[in-house]
C-alpha positions in Angstrom: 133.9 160.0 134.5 133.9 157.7 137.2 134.5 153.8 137.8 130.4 153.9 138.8 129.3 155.8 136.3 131.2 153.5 133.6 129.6 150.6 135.1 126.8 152.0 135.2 126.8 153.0 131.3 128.0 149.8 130.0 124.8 148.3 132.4 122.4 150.1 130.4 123.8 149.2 127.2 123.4 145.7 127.7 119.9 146.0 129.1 119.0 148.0 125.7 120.5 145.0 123.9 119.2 142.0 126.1 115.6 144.3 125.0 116.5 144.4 121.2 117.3 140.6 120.7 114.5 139.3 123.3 117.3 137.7 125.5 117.4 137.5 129.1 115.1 134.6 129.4 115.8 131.6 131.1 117.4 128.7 128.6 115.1 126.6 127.4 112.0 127.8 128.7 110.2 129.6 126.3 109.9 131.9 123.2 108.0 134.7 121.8 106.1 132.5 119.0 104.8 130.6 121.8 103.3 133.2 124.2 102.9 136.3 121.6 104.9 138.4 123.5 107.9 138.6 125.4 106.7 136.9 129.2 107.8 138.1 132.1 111.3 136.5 133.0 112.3 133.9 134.0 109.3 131.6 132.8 108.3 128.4 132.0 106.3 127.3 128.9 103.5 124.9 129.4 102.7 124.9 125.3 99.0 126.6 124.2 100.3 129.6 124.7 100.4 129.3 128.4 103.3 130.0 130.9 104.6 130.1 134.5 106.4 133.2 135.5 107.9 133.4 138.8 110.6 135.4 141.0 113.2 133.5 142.6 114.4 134.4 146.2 117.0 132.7 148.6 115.7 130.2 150.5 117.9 131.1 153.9 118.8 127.7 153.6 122.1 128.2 150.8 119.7 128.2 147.7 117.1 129.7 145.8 113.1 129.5 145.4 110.6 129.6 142.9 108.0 132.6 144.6 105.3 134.7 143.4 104.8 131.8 140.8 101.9 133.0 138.1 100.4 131.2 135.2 99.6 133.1 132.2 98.0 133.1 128.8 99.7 135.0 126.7 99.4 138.3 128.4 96.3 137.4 130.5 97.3 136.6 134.2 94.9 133.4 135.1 95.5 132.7 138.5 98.3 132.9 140.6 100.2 129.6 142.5 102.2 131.2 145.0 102.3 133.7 146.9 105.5 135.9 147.7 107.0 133.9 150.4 106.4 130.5 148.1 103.3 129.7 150.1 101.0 127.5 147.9 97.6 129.4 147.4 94.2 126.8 147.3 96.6 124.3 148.0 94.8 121.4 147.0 96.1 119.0 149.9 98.3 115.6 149.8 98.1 112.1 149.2 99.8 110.4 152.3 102.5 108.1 152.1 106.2 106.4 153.1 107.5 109.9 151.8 106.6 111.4 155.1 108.9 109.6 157.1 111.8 110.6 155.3 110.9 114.4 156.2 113.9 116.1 158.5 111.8 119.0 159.3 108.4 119.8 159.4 105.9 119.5 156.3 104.3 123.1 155.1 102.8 123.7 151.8 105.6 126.4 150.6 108.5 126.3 148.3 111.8 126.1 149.8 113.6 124.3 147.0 113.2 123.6 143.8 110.1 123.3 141.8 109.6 122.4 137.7 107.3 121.9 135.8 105.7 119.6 132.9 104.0 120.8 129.7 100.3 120.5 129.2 99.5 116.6 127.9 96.8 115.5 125.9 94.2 115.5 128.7 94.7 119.2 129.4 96.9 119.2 132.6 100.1 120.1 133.5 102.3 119.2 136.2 103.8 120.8 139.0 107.1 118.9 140.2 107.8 120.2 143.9 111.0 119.3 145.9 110.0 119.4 149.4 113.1 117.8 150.2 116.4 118.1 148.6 118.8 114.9 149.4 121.5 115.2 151.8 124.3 116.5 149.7 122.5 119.8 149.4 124.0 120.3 152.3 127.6 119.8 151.6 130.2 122.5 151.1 132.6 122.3 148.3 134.8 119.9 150.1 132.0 117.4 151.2 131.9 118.7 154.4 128.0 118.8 156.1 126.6 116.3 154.1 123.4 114.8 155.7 121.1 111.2 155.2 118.4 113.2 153.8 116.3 111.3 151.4 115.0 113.5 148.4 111.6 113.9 148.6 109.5 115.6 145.4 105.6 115.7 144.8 103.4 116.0 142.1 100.1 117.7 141.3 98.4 118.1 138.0 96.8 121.9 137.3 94.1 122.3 134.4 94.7 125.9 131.6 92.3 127.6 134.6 95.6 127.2 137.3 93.5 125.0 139.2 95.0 122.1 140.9 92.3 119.1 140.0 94.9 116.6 141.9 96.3 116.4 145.5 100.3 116.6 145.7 101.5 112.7 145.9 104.7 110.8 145.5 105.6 109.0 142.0 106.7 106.0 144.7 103.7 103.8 145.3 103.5 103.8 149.3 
């Protein structure tokens, strides 16, 4: 037998495994109690039996990227977020502010960096937490080397169970 096809073996055992015991999900985000049924992976649970799966992809910029983000409920696709390049679908707009003159590069409504999100609250909305901007040291290599004066930059928008956004993306910062 060959190297490949040992590799390729011991592959497939795990993945049987990883299927047996429900693992291969992200830590933390989720579990099959929650959503009924094992989600697509990675996800993110929101609580009500509701979740955000998504692909990530690299960014071209040394990182990765949250893409083809999709809300679900249970099983039941609702809407999706993002397209497959990150590009925010019915982008529901921003609230201006001092934010925008810490931008390095020009503003579009896609993911590039990292993006979170907060559990549905009492009032029915979740959160989406979107870094447009990561701070300089993203840039650094192991050494310190490349750092930049970037200023971190994230936005906020609330969606409803529907995966509509019912707020504009704004800044915590008041300005």
């Amino acid at each position: 037998m060959r190297l490949f096809d040992l590799f390729s073996e011991k592959r497939k055992r795990e993945e049987k495994t990883e299927k047996k015991e429900g693992k291969g999900m992200a830590s933390g985000t989720g579990n099959r109690e929650e959503t009924g049924n094992l989600p697509p992976r990675p996800f993110y649970s929101l609580g009500k039996g509701c979740y955000l799966a998504y692909e990530q992809k690299p960014n071209g910029l040394g990182g990765y990227r949250d893409v083809n983000v999709r809300l679900y409920e249970g099983e039941r696709l609702v809407r999706a977020l993002t397209d497959e390049n990150g590009q925010f679908l019915d982008f529901p707009g921003i609230e201006h502010g001092s934010w925008e003159q810490h931008l390095t590069r020009p503003f579009e409504p896609v993911t590039r960096f990292a993006v979170s999100y907060n559990r549905f609250k009492e009032d029915g909305l979740a959160e989406l937490v979107w870094m447009v901007q990561p701070d300089g040291r993203y840039w650094e290599d192991e050494d310190g080397f490349g750092g930049e004066n970037d200023v971190e930059v994230e936005l906020y928008a609330k969606f409803d169970e529907n995966g509509q956004f019912v707020t504009p993306f704004r800044s915590r910062d008041k300005g």
